[in-house]
PyMOL Python script that loads the backbone (N, CA, C, O; Angstrom):
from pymol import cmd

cmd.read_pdbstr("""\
ATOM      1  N   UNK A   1      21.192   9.816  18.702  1.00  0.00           N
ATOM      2  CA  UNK A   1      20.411   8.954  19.559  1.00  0.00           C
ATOM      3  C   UNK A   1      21.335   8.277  20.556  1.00  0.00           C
ATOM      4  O   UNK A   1      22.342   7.624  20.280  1.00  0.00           O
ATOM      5  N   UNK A   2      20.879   8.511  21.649  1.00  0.00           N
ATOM      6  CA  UNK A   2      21.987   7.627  22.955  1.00  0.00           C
ATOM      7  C   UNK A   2      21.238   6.003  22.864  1.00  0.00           C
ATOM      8  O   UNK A   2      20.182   5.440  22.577  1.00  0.00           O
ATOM      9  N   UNK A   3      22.650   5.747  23.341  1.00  0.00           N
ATOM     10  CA  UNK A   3      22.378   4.197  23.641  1.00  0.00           C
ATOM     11  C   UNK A   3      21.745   3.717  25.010  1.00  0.00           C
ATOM     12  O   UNK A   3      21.833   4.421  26.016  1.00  0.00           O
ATOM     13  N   UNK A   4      21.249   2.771  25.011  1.00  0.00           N
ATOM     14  CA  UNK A   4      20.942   2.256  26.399  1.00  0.00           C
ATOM     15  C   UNK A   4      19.343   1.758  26.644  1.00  0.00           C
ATOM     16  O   UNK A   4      18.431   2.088  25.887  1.00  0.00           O
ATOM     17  N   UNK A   5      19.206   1.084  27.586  1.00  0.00           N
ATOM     18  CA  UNK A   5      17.524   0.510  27.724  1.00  0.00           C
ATOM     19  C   UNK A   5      16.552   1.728  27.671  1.00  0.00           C
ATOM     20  O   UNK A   5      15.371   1.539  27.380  1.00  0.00           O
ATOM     21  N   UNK A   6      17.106   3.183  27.993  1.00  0.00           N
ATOM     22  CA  UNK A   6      15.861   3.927  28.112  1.00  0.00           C
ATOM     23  C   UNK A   6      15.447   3.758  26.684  1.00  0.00           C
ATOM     24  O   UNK A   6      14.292   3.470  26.372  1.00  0.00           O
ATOM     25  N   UNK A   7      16.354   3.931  25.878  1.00  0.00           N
ATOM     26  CA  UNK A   7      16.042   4.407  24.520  1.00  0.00           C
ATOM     27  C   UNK A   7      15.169   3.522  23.616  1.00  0.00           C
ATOM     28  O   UNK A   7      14.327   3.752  22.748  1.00  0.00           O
ATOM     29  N   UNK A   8      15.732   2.361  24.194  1.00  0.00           N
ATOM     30  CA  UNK A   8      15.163   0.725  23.242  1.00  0.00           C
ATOM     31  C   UNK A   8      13.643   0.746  23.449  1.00  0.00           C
ATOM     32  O   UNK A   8      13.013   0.039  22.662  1.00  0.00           O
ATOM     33  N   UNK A   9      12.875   1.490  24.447  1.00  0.00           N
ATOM     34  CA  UNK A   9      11.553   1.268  24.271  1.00  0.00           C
ATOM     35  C   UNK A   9      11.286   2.440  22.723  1.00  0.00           C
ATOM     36  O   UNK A   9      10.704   2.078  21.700  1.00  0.00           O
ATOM     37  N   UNK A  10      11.765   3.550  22.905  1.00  0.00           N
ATOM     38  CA  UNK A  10      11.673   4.209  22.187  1.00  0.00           C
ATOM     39  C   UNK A  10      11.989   3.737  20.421  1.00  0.00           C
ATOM     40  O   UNK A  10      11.204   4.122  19.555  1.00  0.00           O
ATOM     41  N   UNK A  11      12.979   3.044  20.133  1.00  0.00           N
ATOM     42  CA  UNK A  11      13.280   2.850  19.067  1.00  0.00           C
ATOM     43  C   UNK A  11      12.303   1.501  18.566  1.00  0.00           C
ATOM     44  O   UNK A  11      12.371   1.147  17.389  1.00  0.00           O
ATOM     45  N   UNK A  12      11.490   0.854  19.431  1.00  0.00           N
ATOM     46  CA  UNK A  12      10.644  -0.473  19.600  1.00  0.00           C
ATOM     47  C   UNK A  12       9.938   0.136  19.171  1.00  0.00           C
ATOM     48  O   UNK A  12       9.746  -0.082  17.975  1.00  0.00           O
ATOM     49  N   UNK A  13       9.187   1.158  19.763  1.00  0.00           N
ATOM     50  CA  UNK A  13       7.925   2.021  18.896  1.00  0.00           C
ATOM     51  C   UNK A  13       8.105   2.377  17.838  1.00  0.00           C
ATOM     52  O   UNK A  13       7.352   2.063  16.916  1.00  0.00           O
ATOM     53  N   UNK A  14       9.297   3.232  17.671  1.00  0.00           N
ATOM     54  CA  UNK A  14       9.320   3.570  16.134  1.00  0.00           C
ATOM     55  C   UNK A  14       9.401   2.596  15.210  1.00  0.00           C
ATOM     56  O   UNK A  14       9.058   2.783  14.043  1.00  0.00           O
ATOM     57  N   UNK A  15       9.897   1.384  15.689  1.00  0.00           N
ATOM     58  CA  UNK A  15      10.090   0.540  14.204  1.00  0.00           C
ATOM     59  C   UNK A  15       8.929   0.036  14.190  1.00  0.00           C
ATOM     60  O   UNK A  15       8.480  -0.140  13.058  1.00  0.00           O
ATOM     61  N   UNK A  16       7.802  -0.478  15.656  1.00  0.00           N
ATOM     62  CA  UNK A  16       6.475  -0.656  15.238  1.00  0.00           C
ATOM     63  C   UNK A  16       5.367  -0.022  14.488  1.00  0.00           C
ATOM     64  O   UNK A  16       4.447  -0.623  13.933  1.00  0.00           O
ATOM     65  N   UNK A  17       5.605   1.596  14.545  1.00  0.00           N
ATOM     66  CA  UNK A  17       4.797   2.506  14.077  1.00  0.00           C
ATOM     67  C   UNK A  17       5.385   2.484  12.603  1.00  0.00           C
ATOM     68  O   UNK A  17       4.471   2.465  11.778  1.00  0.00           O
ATOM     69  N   UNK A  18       6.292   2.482  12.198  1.00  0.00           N
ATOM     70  CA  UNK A  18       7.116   2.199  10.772  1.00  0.00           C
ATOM     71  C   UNK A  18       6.264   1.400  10.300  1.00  0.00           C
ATOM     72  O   UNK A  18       5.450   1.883   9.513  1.00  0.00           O
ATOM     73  N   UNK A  19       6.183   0.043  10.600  1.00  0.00           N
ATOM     74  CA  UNK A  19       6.070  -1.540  10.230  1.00  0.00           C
ATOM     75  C   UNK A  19       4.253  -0.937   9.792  1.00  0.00           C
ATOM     76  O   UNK A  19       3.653  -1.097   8.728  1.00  0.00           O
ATOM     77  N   UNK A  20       3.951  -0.490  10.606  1.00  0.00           N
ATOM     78  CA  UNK A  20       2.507   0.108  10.502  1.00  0.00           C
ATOM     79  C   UNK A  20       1.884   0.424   9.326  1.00  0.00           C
ATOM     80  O   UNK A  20       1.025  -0.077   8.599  1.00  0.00           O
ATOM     81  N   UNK A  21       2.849   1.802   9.363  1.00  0.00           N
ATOM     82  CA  UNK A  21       2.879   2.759   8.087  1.00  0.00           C
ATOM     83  C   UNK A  21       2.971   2.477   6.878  1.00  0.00           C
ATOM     84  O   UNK A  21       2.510   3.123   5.937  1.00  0.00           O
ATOM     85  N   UNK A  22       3.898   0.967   6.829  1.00  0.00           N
ATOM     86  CA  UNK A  22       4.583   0.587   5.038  1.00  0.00           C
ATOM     87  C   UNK A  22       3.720  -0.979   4.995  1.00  0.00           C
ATOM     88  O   UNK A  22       3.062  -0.983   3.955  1.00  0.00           O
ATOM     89  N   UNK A  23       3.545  -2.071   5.646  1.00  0.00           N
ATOM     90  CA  UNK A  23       3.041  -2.588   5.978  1.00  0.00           C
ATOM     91  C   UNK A  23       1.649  -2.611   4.972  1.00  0.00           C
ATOM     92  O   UNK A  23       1.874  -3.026   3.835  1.00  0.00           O
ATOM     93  N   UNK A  24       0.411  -2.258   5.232  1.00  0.00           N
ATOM     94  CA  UNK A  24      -0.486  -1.926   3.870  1.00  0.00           C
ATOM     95  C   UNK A  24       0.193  -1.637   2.535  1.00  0.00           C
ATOM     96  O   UNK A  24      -0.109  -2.382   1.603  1.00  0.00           O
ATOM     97  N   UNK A  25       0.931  -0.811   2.351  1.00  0.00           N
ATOM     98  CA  UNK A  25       1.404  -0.865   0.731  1.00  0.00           C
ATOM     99  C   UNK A  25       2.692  -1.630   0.697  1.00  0.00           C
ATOM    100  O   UNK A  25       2.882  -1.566  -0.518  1.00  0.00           O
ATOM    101  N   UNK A  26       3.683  -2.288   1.145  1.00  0.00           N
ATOM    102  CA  UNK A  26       4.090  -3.165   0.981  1.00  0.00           C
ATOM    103  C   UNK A  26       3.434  -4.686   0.568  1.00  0.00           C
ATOM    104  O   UNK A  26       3.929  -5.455  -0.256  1.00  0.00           O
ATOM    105  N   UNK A  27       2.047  -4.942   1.449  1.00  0.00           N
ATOM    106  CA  UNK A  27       1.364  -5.914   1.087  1.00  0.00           C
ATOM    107  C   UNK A  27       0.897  -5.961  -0.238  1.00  0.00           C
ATOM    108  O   UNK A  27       1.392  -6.675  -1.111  1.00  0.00           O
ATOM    109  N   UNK A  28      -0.359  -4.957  -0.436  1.00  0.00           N
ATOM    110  CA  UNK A  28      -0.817  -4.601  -2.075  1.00  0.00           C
ATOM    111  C   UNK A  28       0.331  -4.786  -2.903  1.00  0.00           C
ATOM    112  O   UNK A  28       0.128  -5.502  -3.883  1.00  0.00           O
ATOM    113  N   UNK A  29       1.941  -4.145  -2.713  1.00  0.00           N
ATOM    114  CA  UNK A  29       2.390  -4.276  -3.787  1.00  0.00           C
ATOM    115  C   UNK A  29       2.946  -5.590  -4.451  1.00  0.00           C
ATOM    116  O   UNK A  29       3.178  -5.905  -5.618  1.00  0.00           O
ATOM    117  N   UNK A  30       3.077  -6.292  -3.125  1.00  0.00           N
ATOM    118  CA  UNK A  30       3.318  -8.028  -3.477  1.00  0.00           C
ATOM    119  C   UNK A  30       2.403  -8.683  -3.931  1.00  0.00           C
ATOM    120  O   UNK A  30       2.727  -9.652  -4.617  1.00  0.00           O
ATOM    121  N   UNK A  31       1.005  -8.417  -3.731  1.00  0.00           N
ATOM    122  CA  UNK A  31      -0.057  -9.389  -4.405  1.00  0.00           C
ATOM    123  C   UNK A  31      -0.063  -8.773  -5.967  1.00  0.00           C
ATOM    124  O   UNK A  31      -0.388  -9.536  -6.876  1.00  0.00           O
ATOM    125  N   UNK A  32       0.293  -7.414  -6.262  1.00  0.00           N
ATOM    126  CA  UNK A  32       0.273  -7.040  -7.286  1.00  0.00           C
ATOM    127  C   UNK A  32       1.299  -8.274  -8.163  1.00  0.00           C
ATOM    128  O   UNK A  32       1.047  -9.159  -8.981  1.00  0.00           O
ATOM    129  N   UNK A  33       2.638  -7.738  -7.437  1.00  0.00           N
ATOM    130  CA  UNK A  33       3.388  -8.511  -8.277  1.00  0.00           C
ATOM    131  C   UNK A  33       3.410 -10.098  -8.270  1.00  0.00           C
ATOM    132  O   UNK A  33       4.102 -10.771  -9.034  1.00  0.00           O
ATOM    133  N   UNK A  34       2.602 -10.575  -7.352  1.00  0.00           N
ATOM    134  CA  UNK A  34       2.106 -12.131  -7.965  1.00  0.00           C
ATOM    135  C   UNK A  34       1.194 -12.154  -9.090  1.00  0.00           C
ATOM    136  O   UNK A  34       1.258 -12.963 -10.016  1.00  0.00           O
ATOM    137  N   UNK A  35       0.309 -11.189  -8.959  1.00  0.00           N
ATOM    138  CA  UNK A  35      -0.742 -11.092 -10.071  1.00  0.00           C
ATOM    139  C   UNK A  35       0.113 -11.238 -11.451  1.00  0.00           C
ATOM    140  O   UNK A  35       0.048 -12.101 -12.326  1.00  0.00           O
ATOM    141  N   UNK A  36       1.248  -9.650 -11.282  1.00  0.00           N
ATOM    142  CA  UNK A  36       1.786  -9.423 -12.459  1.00  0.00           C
ATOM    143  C   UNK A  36       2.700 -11.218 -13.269  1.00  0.00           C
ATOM    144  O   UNK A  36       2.470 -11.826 -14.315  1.00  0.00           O
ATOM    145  N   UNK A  37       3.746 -11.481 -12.085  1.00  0.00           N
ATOM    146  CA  UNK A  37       4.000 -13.058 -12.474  1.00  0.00           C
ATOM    147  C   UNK A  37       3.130 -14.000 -12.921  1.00  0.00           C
ATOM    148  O   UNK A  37       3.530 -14.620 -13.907  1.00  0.00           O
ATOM    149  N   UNK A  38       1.670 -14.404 -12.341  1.00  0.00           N
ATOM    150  CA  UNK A  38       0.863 -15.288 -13.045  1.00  0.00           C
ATOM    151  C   UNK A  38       0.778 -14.837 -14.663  1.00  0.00           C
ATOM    152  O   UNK A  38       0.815 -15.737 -15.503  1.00  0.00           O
ATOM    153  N   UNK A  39       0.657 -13.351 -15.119  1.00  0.00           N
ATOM    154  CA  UNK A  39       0.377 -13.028 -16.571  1.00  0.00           C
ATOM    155  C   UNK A  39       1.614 -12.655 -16.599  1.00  0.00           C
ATOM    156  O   UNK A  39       1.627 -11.557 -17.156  1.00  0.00           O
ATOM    157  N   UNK A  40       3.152 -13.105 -16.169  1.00  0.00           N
ATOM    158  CA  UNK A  40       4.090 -12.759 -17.016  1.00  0.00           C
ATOM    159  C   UNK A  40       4.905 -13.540 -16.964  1.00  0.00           C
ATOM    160  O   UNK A  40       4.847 -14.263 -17.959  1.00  0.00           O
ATOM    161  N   UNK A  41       6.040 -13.926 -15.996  1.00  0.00           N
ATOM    162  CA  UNK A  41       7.147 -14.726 -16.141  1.00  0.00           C
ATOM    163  C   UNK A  41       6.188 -16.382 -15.373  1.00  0.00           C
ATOM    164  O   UNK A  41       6.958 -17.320 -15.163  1.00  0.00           O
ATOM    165  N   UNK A  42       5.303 -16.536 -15.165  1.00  0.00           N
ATOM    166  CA  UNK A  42       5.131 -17.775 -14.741  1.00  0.00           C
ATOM    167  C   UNK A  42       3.884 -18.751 -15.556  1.00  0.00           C
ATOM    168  O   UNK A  42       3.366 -19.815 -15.215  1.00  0.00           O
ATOM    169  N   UNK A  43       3.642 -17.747 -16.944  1.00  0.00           N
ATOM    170  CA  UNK A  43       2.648 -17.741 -18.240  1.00  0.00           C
ATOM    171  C   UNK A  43       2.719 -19.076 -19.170  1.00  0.00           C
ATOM    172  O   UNK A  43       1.847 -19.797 -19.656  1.00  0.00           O
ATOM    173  N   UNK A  44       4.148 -19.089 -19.203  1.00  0.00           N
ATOM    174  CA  UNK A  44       4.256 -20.628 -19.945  1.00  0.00           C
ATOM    175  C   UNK A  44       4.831 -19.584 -21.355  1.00  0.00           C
ATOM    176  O   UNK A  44       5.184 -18.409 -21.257  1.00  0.00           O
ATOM    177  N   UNK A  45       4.791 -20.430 -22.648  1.00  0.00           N
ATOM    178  CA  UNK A  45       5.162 -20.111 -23.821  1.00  0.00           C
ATOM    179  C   UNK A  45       4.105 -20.449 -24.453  1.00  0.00           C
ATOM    180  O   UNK A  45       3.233 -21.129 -23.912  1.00  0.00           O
ATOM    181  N   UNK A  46       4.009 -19.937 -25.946  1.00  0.00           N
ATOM    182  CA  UNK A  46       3.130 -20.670 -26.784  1.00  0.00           C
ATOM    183  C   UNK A  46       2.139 -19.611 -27.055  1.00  0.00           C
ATOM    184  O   UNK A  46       2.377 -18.428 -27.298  1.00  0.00           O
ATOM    185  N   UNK A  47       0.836 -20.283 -26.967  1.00  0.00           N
ATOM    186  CA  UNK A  47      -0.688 -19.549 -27.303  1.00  0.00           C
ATOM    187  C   UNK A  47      -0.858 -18.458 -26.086  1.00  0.00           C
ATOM    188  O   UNK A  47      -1.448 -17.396 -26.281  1.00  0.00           O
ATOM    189  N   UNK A  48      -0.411 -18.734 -25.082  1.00  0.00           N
ATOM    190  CA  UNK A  48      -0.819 -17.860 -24.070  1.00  0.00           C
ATOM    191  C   UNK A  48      -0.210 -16.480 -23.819  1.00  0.00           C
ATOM    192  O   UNK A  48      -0.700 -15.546 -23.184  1.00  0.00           O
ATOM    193  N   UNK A  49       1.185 -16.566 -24.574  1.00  0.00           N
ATOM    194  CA  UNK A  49       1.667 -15.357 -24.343  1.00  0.00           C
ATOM    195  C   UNK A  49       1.169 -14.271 -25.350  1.00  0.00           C
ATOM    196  O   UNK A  49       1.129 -13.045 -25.253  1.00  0.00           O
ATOM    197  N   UNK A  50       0.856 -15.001 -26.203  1.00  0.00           N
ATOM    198  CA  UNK A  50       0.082 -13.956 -28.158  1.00  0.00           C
ATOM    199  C   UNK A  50      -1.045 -13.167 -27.279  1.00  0.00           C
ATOM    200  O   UNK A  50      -1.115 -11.942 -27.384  1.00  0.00           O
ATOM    201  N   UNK A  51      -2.126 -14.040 -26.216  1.00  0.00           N
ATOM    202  CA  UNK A  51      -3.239 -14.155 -25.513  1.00  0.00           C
ATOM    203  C   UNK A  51      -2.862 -12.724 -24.694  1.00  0.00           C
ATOM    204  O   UNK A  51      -3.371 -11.607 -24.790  1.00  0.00           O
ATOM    205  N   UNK A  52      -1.974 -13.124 -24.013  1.00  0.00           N
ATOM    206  CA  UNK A  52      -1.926 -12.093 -22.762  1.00  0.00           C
ATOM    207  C   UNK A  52      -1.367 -10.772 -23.763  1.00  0.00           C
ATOM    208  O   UNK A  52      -1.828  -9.656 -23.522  1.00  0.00           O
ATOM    209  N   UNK A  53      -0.470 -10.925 -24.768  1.00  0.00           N
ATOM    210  CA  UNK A  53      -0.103  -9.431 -25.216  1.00  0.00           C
ATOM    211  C   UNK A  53      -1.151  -8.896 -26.321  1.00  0.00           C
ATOM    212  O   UNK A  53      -0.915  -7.755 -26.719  1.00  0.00           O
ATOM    213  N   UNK A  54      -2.072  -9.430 -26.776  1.00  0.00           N
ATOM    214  CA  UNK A  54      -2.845  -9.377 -27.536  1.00  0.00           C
ATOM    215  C   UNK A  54      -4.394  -8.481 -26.267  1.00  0.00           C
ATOM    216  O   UNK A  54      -5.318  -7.685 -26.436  1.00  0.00           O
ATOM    217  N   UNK A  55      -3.881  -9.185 -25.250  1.00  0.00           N
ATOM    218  CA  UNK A  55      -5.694  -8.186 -24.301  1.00  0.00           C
ATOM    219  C   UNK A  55      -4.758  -7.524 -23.991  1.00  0.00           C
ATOM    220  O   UNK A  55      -5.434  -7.161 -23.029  1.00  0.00           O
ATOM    221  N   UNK A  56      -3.713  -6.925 -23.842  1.00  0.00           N
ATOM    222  CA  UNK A  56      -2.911  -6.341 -22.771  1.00  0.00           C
ATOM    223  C   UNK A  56      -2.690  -4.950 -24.033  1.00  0.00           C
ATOM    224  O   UNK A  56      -2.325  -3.844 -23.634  1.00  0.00           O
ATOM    225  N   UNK A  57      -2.936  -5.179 -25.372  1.00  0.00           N
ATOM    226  CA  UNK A  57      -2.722  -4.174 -26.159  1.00  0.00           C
ATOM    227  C   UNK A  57      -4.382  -3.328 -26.498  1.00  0.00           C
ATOM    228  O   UNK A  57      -4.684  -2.319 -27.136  1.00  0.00           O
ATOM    229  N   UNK A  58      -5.165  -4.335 -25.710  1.00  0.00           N
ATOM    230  CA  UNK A  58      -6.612  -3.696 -25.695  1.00  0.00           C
ATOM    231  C   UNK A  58      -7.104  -2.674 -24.374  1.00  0.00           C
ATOM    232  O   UNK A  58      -8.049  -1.889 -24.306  1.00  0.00           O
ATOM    233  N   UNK A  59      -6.169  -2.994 -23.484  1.00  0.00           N
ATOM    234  CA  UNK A  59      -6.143  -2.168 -22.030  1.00  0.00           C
ATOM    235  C   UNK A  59      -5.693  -0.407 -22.457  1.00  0.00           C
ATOM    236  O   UNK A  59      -4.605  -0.080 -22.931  1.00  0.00           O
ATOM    237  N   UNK A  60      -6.786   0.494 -22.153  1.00  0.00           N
ATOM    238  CA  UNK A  60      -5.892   1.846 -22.324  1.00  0.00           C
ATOM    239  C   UNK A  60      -4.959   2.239 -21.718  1.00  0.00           C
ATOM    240  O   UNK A  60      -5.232   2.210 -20.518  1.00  0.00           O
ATOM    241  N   UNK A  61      -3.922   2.622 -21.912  1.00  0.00           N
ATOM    242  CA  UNK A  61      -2.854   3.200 -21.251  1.00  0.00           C
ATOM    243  C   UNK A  61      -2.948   3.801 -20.075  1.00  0.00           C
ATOM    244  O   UNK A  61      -2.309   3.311 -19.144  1.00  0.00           O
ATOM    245  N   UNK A  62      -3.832   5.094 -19.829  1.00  0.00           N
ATOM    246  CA  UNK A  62      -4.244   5.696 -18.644  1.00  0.00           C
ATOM    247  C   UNK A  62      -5.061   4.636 -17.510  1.00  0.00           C
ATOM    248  O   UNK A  62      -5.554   4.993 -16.440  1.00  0.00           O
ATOM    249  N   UNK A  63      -5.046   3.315 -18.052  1.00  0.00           N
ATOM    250  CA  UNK A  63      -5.710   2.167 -17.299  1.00  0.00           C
ATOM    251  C   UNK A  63      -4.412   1.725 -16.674  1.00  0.00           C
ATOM    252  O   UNK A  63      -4.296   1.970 -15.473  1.00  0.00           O
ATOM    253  N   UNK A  64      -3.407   1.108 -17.292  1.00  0.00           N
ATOM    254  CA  UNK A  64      -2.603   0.855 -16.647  1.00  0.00           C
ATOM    255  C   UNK A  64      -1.312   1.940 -15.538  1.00  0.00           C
ATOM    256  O   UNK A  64      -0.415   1.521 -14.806  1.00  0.00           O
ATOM    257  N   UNK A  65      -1.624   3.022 -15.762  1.00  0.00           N
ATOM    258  CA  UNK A  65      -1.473   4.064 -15.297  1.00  0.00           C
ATOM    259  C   UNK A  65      -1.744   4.214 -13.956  1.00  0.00           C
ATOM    260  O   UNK A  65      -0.926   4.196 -13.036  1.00  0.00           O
ATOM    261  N   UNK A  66      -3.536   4.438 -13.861  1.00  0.00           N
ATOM    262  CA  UNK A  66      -4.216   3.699 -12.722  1.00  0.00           C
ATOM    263  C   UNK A  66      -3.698   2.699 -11.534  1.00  0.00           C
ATOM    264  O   UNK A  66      -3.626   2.735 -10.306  1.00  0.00           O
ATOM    265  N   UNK A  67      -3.389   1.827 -12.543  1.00  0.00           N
ATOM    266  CA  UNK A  67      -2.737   0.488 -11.640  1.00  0.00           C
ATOM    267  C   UNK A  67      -1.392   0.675 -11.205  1.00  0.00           C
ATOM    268  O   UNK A  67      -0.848  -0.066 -10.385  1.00  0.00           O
ATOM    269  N   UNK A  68      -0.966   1.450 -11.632  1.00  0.00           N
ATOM    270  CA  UNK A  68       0.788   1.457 -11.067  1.00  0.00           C
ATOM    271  C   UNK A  68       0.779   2.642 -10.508  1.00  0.00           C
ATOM    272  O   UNK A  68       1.910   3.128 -10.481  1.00  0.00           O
ATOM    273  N   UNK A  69      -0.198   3.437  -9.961  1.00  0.00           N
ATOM    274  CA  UNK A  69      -0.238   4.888  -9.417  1.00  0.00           C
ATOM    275  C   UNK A  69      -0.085   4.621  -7.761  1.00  0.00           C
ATOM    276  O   UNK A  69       0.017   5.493  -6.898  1.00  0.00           O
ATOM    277  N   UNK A  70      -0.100   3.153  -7.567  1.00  0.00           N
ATOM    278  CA  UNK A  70      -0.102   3.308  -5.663  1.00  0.00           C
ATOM    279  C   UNK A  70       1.760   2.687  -5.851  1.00  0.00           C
ATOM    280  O   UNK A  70       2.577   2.839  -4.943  1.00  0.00           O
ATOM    281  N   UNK A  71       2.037   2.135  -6.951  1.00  0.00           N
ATOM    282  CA  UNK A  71       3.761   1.926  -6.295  1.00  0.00           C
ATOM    283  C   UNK A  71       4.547   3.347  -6.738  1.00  0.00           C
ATOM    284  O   UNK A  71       5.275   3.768  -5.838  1.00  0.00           O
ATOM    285  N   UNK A  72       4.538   3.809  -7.432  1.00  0.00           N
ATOM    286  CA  UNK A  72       5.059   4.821  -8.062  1.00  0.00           C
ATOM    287  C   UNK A  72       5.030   6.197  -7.703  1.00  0.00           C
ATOM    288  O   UNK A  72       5.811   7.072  -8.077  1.00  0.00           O
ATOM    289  N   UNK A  73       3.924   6.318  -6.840  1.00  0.00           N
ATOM    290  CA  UNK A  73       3.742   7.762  -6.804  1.00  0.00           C
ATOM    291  C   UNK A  73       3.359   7.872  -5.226  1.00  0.00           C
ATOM    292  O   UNK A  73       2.792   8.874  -4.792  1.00  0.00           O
ATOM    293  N   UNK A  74       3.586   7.154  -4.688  1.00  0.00           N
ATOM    294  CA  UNK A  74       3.791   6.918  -2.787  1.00  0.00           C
ATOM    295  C   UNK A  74       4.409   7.713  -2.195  1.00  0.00           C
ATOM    296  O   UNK A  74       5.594   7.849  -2.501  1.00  0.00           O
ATOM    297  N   UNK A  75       3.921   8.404  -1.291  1.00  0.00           N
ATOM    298  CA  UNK A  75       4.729   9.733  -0.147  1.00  0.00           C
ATOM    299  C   UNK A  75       4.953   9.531   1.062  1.00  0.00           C
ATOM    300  O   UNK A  75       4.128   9.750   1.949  1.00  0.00           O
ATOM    301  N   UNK A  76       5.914   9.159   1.210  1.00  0.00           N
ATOM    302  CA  UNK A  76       6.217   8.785   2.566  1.00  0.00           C
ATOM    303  C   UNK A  76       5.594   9.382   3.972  1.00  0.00           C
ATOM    304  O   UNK A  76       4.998  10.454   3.868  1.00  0.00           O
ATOM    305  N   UNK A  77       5.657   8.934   4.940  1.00  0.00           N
ATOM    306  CA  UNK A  77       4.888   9.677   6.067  1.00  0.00           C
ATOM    307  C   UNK A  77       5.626  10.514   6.711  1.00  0.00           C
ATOM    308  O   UNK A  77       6.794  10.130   6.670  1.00  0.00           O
ATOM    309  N   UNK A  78       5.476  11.691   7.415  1.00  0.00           N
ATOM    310  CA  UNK A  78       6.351  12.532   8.028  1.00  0.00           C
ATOM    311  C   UNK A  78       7.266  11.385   9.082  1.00  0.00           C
ATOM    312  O   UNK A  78       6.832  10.422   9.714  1.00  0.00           O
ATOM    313  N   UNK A  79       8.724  11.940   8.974  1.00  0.00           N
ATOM    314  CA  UNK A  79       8.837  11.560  10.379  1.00  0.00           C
ATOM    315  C   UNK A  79       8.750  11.350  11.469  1.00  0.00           C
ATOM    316  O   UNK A  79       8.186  12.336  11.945  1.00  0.00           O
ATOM    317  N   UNK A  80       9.060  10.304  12.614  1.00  0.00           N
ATOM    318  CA  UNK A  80       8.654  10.414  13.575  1.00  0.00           C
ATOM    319  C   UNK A  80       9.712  11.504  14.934  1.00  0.00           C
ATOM    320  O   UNK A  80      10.835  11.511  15.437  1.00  0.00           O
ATOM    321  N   UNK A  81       8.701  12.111  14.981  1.00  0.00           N
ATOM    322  CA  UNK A  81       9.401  13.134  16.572  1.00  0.00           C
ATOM    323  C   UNK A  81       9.204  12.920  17.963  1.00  0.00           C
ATOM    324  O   UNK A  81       8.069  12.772  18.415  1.00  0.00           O
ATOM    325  N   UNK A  82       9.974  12.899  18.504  1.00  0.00           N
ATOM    326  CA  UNK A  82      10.206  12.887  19.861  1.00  0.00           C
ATOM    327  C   UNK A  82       9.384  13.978  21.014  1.00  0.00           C
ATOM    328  O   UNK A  82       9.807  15.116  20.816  1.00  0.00           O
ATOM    329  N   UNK A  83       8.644  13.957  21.819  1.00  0.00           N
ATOM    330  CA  UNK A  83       8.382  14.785  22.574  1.00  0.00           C
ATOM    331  C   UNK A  83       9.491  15.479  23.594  1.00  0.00           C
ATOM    332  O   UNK A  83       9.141  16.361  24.378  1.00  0.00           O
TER     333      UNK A  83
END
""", "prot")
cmd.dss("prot")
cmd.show_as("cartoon", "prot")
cmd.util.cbc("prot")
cmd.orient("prot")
């Protein structure tokens, strides 16, 4: 890639069209992991944790499966090309 102002519009787009692309699953995956913190490291001690591992051993497996199938198994978008 050459340097110089022609290029900077060019590389402006790509990082906007990027920001685009990851942007939606970057978001989901942060509300996930607030979700996951409220029922894990921000739970407290005591009655609540027996609580949370006690429903969390009633959830089927292929359920939680489900739920971790949009961070885990994500395909990136083709690259971007130049005309």
């Amino acid at each position: 890639m050459e340097d110089g102002p022609a290029h900077e519009g060019d590389l402006a787009r790509a990082l906007a069209e990027f920001d685009s692309l990851r942007r939606p699953r970057c978001q989901a995956i942060a509300r996930q992991a607030r979700l996951i913190a409220r029922v894990g490291a921000d739970l407290g001690g005591g009655w609540r944790q027996g609580l949370r591992n006690a429903t969390f051993r009633l959830i089927p497996a292929s359920r939680l499966v489900v739920m971790a199938r949009g961070a885990v198994e994500w395909t990136p978008p083709d690259p971007l090309t130049h005309a």
